[in-house]
N, C-alpha and C positions, 0 to 999 in steps of 0.2 A: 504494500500500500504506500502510495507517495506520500502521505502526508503524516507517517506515521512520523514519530521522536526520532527513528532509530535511520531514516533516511537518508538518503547521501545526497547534500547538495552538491552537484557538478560544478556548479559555478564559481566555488568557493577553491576546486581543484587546480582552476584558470587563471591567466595573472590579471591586472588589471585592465592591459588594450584586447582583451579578449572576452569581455563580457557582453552581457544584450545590451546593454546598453553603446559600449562603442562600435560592433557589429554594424547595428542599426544604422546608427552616425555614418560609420564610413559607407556603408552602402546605401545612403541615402544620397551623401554628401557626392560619390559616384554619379552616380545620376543625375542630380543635381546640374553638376561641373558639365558634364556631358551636353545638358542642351544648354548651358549658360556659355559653352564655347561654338558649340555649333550650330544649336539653332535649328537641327535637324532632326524631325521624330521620328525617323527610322534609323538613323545610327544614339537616339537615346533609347529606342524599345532595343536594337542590338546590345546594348549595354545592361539596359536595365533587367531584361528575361534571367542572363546569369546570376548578374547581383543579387537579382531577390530569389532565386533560387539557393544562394551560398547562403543571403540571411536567413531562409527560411531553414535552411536543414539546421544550421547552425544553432540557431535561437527559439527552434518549434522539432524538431526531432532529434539533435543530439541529446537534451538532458534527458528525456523521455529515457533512452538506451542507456543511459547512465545510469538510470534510476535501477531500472526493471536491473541491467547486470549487475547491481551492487544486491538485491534482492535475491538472485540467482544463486548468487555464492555463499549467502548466510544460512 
């Protein structure tokens, strides 16, 4: 159960430029830069698809996996 006492927060594993919070940030800020240089919505959608692909595993499925395997071994 994730929210039990005995849980393992991931996040806490990770240093500081690797939390959700600056995940978000740079791949926002990604994007962001992307049409504020170019001006182009198909080389910011080619930018952006990756980007919020990397935030999402990152920030929405890796602690998930972290959880469940720290549950697995106890």
């Amino acid at each position: 159960m994730a929210n039990s006492p005995d849980s393992v927060n991931p996040w806490s594993l990770k240093p500081w430029w690797c939390q959700p919070w600056s995940i978000v940030l740079t791949g926002t800020g990604l994007i962001l830069t992307s049409w504020g240089m170019l001006h182009r919505w198909w080389v910011t959608l080619l930018v952006a698809i990756p980007v919020s692909l990397w935030m999402g595993f990152f920030v929405l499925v890796w602690p998930r996996l972290m959880i469940e395997a720290s549950e697995v071994e106890k």
